[in-house]
C-alpha beads as a LAMMPS data file, in Angstrom:
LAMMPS data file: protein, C-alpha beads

88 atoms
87 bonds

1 atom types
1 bond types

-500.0 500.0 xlo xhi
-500.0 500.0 ylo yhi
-500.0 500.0 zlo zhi

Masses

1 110.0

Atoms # bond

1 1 1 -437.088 -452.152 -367.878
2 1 1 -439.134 -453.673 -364.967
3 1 1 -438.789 -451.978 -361.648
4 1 1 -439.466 -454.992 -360.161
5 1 1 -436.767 -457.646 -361.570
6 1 1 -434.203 -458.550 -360.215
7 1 1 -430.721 -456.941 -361.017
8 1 1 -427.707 -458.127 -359.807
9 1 1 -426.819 -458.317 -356.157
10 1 1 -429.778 -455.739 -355.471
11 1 1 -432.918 -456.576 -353.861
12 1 1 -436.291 -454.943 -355.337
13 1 1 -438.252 -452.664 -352.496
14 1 1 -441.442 -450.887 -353.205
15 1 1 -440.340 -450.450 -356.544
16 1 1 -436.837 -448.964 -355.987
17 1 1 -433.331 -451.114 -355.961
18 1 1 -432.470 -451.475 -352.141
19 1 1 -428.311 -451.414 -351.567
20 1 1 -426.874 -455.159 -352.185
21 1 1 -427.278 -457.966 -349.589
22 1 1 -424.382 -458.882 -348.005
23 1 1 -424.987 -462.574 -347.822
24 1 1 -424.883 -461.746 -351.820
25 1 1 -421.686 -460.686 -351.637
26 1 1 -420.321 -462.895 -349.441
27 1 1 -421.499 -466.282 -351.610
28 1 1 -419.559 -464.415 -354.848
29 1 1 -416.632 -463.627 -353.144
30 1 1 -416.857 -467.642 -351.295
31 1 1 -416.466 -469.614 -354.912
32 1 1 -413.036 -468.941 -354.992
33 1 1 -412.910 -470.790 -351.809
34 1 1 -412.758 -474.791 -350.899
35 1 1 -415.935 -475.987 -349.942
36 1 1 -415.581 -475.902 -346.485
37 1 1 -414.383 -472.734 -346.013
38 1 1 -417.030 -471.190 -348.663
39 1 1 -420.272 -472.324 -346.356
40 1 1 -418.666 -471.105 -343.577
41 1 1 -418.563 -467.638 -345.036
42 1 1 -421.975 -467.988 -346.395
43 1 1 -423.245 -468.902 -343.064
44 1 1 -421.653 -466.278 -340.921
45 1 1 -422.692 -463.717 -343.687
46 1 1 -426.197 -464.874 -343.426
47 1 1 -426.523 -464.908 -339.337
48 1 1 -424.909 -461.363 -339.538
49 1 1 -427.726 -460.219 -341.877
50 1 1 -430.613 -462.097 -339.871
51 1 1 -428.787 -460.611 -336.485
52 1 1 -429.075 -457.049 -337.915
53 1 1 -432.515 -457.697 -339.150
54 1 1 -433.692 -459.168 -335.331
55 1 1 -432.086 -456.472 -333.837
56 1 1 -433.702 -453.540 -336.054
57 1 1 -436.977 -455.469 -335.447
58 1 1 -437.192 -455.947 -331.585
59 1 1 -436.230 -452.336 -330.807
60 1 1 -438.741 -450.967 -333.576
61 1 1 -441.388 -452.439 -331.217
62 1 1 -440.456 -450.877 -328.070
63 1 1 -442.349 -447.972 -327.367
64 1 1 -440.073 -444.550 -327.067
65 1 1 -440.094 -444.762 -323.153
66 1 1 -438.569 -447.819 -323.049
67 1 1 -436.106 -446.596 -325.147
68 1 1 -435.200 -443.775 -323.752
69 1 1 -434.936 -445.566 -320.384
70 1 1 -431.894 -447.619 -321.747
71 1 1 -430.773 -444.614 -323.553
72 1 1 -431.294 -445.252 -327.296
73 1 1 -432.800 -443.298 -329.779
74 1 1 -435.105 -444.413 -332.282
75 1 1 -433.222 -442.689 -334.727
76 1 1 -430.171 -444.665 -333.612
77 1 1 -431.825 -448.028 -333.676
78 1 1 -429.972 -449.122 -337.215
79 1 1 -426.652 -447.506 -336.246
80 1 1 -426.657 -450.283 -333.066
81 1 1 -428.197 -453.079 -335.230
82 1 1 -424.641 -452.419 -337.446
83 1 1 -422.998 -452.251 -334.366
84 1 1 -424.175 -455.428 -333.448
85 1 1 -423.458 -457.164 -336.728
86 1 1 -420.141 -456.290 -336.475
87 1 1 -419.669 -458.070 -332.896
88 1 1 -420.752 -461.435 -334.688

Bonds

1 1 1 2
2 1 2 3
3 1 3 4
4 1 4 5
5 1 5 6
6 1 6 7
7 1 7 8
8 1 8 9
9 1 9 10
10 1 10 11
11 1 11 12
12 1 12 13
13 1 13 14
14 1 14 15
15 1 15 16
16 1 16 17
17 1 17 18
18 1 18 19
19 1 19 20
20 1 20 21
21 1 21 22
22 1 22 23
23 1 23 24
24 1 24 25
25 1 25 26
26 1 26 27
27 1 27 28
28 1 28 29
29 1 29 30
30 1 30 31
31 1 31 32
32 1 32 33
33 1 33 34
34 1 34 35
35 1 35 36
36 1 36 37
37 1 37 38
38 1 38 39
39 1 39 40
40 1 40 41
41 1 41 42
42 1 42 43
43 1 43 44
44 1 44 45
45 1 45 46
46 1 46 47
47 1 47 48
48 1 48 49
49 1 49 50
50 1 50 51
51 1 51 52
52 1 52 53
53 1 53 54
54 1 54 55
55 1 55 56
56 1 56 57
57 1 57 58
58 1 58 59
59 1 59 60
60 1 60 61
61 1 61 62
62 1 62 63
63 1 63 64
64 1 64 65
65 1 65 66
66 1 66 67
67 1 67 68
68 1 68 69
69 1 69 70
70 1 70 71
71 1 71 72
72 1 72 73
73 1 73 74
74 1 74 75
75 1 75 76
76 1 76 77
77 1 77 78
78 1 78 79
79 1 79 80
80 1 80 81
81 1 81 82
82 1 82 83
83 1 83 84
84 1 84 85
85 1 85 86
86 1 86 87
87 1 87 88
C-alpha cells in the first residue's frame, strides 16, 4: 500500500497518516443536513481549522523572549491555538 495515498478522512504527512481534518468531519456529518445549514457547518469548521493553523503559525515565529514576556511557552503554543479554536 502507498504511504502516500490518501485514506479516508486522514491527511498524508512526510509519509505517515496525520489524525483526521476536522473540516473532514464536519462536511460528512453536514449531508444529513438542508443545504443551508450544511455550508454553514462546513464553513465554521473550516475558519476553525485555518484559525488554529494562523494561530500555531504567528506564535511559532516569535522569538522565545517575546514569548516569555506575554507568558507562553513554546511548548504551549498548540494547547492555546485549541484554545482559540474553541472560542470561534
Amino acid at each position: 500500500m502507498d504511504p502516500n495515498a490518501r485514506q479516508g478522512s486522514h491527511v498524508p504527512v512526510g509519509g505517515q497518516l496525520a489524525a483526521p481534518v476536522p473540516y473532514v468531519r464536519a462536511i460528512r456529518n453536514a449531508f444529513n443536513e438542508r443545504p443551508v445549514g450544511m455550508m454553514f457547518r462546513i464553513r465554521r469548521a473550516m475558519n476553525g481549522w485555518l484559525e488554529y493553523r494562523r494561530t500555531i503559525h504567528q506564535l511559532s515565529r516569535l522569538p522565545d523572549r517575546q514569548l516569555s514576556d506575554i507568558g507562553v511557552f513554546r511548548n504551549d503554543i498548540k494547547s492555546l491555538a485549541r484554545q482559540r479554536r474553541a472560542q470561534i
